[in-house]
Backbone bond lengths (Angstrom), bond angles and torsions (degrees), N, CA, C in turn:
res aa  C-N    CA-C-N  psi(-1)  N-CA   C-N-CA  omega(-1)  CA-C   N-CA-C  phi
1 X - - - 1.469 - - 1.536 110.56 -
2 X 1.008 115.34 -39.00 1.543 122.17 -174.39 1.882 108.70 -76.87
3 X 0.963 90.31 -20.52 1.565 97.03 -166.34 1.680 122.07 -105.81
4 X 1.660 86.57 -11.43 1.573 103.69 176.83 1.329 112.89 -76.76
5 X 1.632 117.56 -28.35 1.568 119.47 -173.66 1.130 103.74 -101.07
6 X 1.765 137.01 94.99 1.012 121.50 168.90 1.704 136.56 -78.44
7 X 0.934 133.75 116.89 1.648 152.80 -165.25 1.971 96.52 -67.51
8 X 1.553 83.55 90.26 1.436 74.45 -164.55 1.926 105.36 -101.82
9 X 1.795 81.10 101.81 1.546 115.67 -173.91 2.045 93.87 -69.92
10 X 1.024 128.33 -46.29 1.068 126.08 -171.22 1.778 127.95 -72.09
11 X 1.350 100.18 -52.58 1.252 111.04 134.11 1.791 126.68 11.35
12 X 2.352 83.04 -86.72 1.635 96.96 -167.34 1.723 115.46 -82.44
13 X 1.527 88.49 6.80 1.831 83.93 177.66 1.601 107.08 -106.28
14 X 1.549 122.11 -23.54 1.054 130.43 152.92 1.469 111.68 -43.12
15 X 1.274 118.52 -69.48 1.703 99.38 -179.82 1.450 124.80 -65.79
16 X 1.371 114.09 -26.96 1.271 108.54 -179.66 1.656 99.57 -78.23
17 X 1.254 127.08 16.82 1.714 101.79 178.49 1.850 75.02 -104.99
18 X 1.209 112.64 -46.91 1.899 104.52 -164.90 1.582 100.39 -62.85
19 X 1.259 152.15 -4.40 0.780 155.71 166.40 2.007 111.74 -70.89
20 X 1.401 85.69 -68.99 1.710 88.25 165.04 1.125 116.51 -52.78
21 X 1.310 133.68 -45.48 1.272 134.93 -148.71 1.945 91.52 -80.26
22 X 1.668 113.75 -41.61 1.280 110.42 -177.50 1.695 89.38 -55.18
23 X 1.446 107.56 -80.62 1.480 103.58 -167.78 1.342 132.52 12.38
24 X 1.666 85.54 -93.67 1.409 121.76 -153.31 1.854 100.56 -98.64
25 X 0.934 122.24 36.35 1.676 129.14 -165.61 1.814 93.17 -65.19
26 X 1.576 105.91 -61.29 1.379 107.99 -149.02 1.667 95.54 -55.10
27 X 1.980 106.08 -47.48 1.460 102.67 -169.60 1.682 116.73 -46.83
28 X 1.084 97.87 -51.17 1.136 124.21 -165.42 2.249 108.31 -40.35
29 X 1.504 97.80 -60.49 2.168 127.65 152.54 1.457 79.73 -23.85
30 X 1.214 106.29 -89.64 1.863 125.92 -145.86 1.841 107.79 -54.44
31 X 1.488 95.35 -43.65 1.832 93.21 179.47 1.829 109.42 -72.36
32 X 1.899 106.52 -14.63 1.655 90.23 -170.46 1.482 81.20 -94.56
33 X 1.023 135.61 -57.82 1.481 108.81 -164.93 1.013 115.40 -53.10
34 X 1.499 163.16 -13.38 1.214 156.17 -127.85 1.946 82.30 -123.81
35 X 1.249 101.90 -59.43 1.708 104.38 -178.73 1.678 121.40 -65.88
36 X 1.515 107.83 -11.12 1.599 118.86 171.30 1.377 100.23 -83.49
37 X 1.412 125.95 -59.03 1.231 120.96 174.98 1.428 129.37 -35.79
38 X 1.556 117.02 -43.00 1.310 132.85 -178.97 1.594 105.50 -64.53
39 X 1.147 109.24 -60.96 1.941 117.17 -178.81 1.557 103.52 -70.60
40 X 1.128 118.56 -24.01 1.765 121.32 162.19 1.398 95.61 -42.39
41 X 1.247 90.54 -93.64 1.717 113.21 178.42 2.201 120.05 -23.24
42 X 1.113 101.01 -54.48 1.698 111.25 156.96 1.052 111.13 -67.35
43 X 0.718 163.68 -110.83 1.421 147.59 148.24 1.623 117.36 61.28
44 X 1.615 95.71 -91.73 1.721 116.47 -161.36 1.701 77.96 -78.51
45 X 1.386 141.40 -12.06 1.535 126.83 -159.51 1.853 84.78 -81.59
46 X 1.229 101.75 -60.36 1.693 108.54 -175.24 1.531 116.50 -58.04
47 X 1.393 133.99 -14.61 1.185 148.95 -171.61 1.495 101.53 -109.76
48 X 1.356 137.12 -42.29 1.373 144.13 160.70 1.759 107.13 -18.50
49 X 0.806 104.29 -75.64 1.751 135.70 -170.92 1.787 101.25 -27.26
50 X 1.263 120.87 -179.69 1.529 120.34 155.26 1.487 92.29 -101.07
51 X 1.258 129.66 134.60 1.796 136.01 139.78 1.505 106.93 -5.27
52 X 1.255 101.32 -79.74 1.594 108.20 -171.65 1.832 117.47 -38.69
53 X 1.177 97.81 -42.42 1.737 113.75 -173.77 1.507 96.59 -85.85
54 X 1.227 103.77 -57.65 2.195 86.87 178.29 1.338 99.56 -42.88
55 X 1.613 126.73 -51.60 1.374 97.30 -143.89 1.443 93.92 -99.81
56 X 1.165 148.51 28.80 1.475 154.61 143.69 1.776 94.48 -75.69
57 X 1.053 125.02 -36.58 1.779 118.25 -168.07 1.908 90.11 -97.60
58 X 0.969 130.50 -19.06 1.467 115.98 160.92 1.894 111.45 -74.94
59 X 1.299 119.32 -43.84 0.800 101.51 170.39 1.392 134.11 -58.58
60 X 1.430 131.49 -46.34 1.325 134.21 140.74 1.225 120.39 -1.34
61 X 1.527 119.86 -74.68 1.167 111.41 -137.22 1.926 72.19 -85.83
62 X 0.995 137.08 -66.34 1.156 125.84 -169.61 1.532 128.84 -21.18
63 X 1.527 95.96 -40.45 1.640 104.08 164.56 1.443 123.46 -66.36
64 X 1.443 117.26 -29.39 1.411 135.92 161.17 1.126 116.99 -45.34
65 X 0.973 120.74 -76.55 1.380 152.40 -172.10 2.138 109.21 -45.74
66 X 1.484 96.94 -71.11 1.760 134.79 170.26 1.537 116.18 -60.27
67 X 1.452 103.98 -51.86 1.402 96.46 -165.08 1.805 121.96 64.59
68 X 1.342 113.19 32.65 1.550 107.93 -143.65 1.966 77.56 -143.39
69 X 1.324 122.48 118.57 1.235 129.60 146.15 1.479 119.40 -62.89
70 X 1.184 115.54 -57.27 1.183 91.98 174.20 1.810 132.16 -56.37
71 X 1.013 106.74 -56.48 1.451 121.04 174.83 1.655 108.14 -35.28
72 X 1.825 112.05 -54.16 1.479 118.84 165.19 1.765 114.69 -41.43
73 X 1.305 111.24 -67.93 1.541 106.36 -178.07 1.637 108.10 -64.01
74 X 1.174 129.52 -23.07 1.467 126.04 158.37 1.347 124.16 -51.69
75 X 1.314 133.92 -52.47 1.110 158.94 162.91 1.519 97.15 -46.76
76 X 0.896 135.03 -87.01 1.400 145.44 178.98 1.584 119.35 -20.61
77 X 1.526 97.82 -65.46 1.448 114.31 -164.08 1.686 99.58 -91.36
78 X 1.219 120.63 7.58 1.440 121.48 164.17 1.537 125.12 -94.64
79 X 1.971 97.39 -36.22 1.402 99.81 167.68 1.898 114.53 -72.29
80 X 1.130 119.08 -9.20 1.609 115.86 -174.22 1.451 101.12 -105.61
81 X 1.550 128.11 -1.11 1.341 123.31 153.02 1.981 102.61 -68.55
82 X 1.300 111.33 -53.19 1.573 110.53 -157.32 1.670 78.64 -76.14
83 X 0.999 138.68 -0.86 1.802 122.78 167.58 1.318 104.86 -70.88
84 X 1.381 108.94 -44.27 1.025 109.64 -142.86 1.902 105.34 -98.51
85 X 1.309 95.99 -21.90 1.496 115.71 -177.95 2.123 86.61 -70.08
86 X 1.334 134.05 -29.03 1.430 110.81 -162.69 1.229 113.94 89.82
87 X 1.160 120.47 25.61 1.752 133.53 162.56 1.387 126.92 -126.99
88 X 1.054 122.53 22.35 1.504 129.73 -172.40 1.860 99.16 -72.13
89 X 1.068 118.75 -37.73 1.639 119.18 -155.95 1.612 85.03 -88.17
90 X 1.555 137.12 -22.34 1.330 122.51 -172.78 1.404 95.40 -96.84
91 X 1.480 121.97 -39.45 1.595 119.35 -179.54 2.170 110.22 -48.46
92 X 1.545 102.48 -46.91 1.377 104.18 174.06 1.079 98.40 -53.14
93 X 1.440 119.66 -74.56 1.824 114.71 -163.97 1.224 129.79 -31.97
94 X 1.611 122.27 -42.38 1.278 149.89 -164.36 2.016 95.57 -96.83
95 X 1.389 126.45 -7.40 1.487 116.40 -178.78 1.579 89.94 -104.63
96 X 1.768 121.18 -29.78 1.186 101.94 -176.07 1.184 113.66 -67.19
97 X 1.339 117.51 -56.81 1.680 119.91 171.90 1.505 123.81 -34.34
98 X 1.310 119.84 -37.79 1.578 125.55 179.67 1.670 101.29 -83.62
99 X 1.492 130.45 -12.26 1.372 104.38 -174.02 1.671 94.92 -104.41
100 X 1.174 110.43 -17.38 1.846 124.44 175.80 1.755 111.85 -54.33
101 X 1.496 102.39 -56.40 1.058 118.10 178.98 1.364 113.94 -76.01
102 X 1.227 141.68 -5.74 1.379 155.62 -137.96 1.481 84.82 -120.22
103 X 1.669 118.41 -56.14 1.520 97.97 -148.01 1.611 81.24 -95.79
104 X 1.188 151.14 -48.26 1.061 164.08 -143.14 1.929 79.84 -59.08
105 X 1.441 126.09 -57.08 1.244 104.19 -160.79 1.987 102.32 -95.13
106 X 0.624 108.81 -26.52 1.987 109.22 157.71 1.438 105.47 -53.23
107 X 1.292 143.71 -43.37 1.653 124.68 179.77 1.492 97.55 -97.03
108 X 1.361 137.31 25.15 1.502 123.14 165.27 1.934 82.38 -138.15
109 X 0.808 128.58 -19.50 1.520 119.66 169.31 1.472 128.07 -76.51
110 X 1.082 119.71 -41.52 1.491 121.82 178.89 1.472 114.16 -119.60
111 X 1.483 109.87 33.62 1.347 124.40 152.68 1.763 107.54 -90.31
112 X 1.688 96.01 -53.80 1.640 110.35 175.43 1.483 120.16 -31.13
113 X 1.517 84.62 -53.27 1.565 119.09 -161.25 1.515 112.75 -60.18
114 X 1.399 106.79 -37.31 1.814 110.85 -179.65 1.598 109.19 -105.70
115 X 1.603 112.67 -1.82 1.204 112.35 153.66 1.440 118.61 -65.89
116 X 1.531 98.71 -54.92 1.475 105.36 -177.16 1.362 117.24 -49.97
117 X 1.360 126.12 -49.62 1.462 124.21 -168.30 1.397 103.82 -70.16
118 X 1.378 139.10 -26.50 1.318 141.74 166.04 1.399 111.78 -62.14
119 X 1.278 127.94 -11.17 1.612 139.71 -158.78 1.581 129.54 -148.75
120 X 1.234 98.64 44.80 1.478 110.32 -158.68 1.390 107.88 -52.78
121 X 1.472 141.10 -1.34 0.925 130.05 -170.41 1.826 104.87 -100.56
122 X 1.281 104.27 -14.34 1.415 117.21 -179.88 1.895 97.18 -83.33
123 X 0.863 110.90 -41.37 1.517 127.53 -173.32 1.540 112.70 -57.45
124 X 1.536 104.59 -26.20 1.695 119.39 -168.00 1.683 65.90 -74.45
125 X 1.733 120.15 -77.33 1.655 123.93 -138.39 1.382 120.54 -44.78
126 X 1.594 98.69 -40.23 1.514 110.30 159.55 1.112 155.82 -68.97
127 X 1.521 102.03 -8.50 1.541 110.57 -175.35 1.824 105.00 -86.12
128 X 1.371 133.68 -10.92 1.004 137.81 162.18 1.351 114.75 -62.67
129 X 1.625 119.03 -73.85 1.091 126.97 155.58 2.282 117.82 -9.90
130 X 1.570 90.96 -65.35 1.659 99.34 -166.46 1.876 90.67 -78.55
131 X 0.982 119.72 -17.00 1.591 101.40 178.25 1.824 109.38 -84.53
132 X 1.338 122.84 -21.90 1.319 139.52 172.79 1.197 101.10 -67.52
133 X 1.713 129.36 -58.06 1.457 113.15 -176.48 1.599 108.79 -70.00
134 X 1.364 127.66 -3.68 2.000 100.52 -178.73 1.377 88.18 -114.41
135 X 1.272 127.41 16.36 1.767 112.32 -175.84 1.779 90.78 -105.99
136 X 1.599 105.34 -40.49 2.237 84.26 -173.02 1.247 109.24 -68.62
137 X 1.181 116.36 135.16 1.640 132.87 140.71 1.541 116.69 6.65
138 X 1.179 114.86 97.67 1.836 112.06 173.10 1.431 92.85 -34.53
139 X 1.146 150.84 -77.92 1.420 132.13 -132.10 1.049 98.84 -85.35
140 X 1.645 145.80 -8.40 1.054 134.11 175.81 1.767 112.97 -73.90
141 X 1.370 108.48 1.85 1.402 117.89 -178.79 1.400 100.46 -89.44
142 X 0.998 124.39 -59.07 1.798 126.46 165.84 1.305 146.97 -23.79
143 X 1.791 87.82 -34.63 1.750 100.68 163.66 1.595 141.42 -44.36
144 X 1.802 90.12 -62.41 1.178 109.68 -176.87 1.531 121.30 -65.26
145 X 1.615 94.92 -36.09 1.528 116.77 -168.98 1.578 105.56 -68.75
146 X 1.422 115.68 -40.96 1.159 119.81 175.08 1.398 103.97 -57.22
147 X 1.278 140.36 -78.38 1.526 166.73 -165.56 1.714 81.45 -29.62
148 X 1.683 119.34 -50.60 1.642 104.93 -156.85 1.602 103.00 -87.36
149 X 1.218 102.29 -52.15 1.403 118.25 -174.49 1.627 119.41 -87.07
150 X 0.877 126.59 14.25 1.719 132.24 -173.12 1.478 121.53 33.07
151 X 1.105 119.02 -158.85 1.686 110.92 -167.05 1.367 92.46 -78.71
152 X 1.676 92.63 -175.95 1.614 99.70 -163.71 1.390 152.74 142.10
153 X 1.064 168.64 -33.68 1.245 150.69 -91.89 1.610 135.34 54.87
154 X 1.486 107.29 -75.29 1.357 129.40 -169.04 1.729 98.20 -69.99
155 X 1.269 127.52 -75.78 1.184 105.89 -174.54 1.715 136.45 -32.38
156 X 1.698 82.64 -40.11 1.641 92.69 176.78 1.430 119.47 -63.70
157 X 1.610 119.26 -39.10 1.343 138.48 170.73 1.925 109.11 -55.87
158 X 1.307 101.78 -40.98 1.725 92.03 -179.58 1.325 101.35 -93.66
159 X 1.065 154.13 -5.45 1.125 156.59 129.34 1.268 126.32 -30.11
160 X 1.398 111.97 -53.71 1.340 116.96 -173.15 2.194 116.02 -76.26
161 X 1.596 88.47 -22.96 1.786 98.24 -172.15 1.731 91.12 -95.70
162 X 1.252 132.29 -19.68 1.607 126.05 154.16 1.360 104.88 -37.06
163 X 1.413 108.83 -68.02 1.455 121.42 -148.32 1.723 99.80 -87.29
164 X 1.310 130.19 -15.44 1.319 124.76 175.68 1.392 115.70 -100.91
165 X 0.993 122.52 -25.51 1.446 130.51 -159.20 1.832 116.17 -64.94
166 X 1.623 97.36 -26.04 1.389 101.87 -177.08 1.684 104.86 -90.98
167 X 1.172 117.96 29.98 1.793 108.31 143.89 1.641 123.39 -117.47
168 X 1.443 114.62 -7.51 1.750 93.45 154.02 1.312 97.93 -87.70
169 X 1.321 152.71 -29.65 1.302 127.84 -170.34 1.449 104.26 -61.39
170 X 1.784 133.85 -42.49 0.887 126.37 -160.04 1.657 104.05 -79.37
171 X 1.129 117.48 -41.93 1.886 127.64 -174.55 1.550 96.58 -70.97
172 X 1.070 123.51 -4.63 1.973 120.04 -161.16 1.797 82.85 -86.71
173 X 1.156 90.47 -64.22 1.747 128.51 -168.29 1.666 106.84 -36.50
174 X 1.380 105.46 -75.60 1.535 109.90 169.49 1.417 114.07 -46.72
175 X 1.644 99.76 -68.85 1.927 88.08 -176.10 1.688 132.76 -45.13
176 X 1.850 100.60 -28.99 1.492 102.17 -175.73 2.071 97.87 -80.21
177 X 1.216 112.70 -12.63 1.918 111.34 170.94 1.444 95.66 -81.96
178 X 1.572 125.68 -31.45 1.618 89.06 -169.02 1.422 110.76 -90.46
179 X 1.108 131.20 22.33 1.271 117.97 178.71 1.838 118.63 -83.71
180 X 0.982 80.60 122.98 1.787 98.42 177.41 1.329 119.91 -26.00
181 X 1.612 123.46 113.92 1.359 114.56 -176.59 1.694 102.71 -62.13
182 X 1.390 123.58 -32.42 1.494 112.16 -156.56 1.679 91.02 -61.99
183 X 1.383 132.63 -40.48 1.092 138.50 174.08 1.352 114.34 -32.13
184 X 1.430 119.98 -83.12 1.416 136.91 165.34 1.708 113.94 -23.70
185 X 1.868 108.09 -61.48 1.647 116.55 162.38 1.575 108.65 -37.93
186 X 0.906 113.71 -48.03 1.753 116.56 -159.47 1.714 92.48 -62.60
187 X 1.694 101.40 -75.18 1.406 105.31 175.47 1.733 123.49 -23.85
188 X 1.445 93.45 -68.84 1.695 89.06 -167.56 1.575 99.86 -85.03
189 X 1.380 141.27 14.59 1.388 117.63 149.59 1.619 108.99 -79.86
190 X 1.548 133.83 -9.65 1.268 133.64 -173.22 1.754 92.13 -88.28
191 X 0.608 119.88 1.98 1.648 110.99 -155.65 1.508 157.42 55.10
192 X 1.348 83.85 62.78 1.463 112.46 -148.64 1.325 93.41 -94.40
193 X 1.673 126.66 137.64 1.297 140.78 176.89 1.664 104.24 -65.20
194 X 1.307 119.41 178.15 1.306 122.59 177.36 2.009 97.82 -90.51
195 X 1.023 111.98 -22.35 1.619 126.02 162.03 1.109 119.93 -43.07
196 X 1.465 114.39 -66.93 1.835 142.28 177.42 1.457 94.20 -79.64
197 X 1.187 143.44 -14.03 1.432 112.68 175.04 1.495 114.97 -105.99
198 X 1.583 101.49 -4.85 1.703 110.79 145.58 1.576 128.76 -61.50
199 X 1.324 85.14 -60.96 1.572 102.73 -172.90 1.573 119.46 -56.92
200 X 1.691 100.68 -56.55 1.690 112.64 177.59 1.681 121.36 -96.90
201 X 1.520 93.24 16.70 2.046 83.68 178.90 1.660 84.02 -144.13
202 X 1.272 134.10 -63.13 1.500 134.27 -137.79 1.543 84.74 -84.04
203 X 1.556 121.53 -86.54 1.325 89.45 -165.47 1.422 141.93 -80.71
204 X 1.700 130.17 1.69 1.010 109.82 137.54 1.721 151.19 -13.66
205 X 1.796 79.53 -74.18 1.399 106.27 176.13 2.488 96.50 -55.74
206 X 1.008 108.06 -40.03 1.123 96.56 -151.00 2.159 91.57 -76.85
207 X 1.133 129.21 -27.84 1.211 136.69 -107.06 1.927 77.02 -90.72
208 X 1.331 146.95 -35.89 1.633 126.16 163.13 1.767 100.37 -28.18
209 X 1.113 87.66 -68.42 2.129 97.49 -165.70 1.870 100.09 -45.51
210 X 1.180 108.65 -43.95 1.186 114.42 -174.51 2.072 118.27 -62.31
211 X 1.294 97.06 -41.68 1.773 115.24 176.09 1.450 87.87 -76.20
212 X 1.249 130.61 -53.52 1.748 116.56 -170.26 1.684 108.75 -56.67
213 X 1.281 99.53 -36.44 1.867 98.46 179.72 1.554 114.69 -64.45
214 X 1.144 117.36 -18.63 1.591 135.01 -148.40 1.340 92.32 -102.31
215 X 1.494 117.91 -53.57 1.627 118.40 -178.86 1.133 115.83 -101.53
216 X 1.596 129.85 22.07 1.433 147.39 137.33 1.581 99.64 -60.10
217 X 1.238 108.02 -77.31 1.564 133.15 -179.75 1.458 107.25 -16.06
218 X 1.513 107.51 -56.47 1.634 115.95 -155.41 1.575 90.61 -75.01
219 X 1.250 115.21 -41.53 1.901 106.25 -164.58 1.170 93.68 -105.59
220 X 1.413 150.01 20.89 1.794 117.47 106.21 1.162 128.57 -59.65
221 X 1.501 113.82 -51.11 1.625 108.04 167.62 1.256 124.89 -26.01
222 X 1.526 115.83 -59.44 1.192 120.66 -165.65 1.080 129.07 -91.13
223 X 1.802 122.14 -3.02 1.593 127.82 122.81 1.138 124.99 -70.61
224 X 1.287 137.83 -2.00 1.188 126.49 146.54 1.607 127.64 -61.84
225 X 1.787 113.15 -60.65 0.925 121.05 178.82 1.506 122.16 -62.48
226 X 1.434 115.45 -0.94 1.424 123.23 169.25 1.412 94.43 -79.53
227 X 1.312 127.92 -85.54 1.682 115.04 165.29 1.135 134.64 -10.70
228 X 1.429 120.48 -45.54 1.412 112.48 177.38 1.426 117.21 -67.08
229 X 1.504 113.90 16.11 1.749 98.72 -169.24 1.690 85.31 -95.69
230 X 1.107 152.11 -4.13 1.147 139.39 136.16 1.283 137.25 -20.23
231 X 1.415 110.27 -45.32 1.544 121.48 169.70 1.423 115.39 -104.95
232 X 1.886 105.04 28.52 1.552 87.57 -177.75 1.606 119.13 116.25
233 X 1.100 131.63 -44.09 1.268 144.98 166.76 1.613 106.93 -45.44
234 X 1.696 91.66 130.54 1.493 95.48 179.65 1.579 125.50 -101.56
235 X 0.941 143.04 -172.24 1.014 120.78 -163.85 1.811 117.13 116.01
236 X 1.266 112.15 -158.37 1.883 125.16 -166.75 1.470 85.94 -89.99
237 X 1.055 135.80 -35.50 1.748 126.95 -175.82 1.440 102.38 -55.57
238 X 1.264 102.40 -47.36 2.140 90.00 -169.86 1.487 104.31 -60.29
239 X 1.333 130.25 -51.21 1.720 109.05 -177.92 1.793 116.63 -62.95
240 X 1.652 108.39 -9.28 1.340 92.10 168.76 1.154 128.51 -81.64
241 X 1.375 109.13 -46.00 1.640 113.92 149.88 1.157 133.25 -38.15
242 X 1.534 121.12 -46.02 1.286 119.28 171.25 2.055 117.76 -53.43
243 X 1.319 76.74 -39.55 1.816 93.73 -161.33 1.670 88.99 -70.30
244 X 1.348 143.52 -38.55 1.124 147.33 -167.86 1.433 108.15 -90.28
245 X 1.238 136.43 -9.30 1.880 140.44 143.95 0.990 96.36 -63.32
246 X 1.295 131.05 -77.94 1.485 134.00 -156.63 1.339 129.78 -59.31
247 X 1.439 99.73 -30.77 1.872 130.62 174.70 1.734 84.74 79.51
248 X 1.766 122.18 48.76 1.637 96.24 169.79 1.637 109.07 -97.17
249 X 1.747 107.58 127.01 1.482 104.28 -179.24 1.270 111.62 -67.93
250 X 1.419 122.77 -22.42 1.653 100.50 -163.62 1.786 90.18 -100.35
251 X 0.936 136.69 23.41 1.558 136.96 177.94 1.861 96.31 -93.63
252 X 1.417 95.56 -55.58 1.415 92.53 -177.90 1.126 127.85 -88.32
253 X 1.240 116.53 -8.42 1.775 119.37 170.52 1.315 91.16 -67.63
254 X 1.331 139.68 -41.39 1.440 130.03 -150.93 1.402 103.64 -74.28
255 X 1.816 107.52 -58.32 1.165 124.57 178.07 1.820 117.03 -27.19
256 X 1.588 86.38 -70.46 1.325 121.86 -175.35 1.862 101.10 -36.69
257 X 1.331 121.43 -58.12 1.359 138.04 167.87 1.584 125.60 -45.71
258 X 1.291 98.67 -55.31 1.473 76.00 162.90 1.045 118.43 -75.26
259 X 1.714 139.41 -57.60 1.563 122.45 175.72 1.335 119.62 -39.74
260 X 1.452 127.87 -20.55 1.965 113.04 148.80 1.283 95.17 -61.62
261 X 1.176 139.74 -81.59 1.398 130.22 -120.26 1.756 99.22 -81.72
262 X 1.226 111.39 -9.96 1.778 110.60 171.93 1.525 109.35 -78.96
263 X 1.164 109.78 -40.55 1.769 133.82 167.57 1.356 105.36 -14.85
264 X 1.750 84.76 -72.76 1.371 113.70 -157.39 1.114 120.55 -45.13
265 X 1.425 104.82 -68.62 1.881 142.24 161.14 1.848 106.55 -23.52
266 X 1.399 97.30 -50.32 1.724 86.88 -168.51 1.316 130.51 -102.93
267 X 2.078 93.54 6.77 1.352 110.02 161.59 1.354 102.76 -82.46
268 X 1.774 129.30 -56.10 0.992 100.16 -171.74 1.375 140.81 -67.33
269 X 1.414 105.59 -17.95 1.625 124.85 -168.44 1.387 99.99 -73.82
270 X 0.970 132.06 -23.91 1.936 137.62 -169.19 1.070 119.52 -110.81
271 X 1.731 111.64 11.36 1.524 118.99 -168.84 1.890 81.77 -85.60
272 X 1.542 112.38 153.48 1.615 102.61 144.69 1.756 130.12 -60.93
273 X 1.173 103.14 127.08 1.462 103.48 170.26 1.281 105.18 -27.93
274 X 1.139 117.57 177.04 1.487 156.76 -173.82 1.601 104.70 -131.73
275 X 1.476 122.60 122.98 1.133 132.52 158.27 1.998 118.30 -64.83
276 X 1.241 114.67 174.70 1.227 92.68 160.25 1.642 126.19 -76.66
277 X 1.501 98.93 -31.67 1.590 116.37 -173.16 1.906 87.45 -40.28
278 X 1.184 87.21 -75.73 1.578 114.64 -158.59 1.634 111.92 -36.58
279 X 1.823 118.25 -45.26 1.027 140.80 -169.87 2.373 92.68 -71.98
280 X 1.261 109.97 -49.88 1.337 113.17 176.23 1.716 132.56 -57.53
């Protein structure tokens, strides 16, 4: 009896996407080109360059950034393997997409995020919501996106800040709760605006939790955006896919290698420094 009437949940989201899709078609043209154009544009900016000089100006800033020789000649001698491996033009493709998607969900993530901790009652509504986006199936993100936006780029790109976006909201969130009321007391007995006790106590104090959400962020992105070459997305996903039709091992060991060794790079480069205290 229970099993005879099926509740056909699938069905009503099927029409409501062909429904949108009738709708909202033209918006829909106008918002993907506008977002192809942009990763166009990132793109040919990172591909513009000579190899040799990007990856002398990656090394840089990494040293900037790190302070860490080793990590610098790591950085270095990993990007002139993927030169040299014949992936540099998919490694760009696949860094524009991860830094696109990166900031896109950091200025809608840790806005949420210090709303929420100010608003715990908003925080209850959402935490269902943010446990739904890291529990479905990456490819179940692809469907819909495809259905509005067609193959491509863009689907894979809104897809990928769906599915990433809920760890600075969640790391924003905690760090701006753990901050120390005596902290907060101190502040607002000095007379500190609700502005300044953002700015000069909460996120300071919060901003580790805040870099952990940020370099969570980047390595979902960038298993995501390996996935999206399924629907089209260009980038290090198409030789995995390719290499995984074909069953070629040395296509995908290669593949497979640089997306570690890009991994690697933008976990470590985006971690917060280390003080000495801290490092001792």
């Amino acid at each position: 009896m229970l099993t005879a009437q099926k509740i056909p949940l699938g069905q009503y989201i099927a029409d409501f996407l062909d429904w949108l899709t009738y709708v909202g078609a033209d918006y829909f043209d106008a918002f993907s080109d506008g977002l192809e154009v942009m990763i166009s544009g990132a793109t040919h900016g990172l591909t513009w360059f000579n190899p040799l000089a990007l990856i002398g100006l990656f090394g840089l800033l990494t040293h900037l950034i790190q302070r860490r020789w080793g990590l610098t000649l790591f950085c270095v001698l990993s990007f002139l393997l993927i030169l040299n491996l014949g992936y540099w033009q998919e490694t760009m493709e696949t860094l524009a997409q991860v830094l696109f998607a990166t900031l896109v969900c950091v200025l809608i993530g840790v806005p949420l995020g210090i709303f929420a901790a100010h608003k715990p009652t908003f925080y209850t509504v959402m935490q269902p919501v943010l446990d739904l986006m890291q529990t479905v199936p990456t490819f179940v993100y692809l469907i819909p996106t495809l259905t509005l936006f067609g193959l491509g780029v863009v689907p894979g790109l809104i897809s990928t800040v769906v599915f990433a976006v809920a760890a600075p909201i969640r790391l924003t969130y905690l760090g701006i709760r753990d901050v120390p009321d005596e902290l907060m007391d101190a502040g607002k007995a000095f007379g500190c605006s609700r502005r300044q006790l953002l700015t000069r106590i909460e996120l300071p104090h919060a901003m580790p939790s805040i870099s952990a959400g940020i370099t969570q962020c980047i390595m979902l992105s960038l298993s995501m955006v390996v996935v999206a070459a399924l629907v089209g997305a260009d980038g290090l996903g198409k030789p995995v896919v390719r290499a995984l039709n074909t069953a070629d091992i040395a296509l995908g060991f290669e593949a497979g290698l640089a997306i570690v060794l890009l991994a690697i790079i933008l976990d470590r480069v985006c971690k917060q420094p280390q003080t000495k205290r801290e490092a001792a």
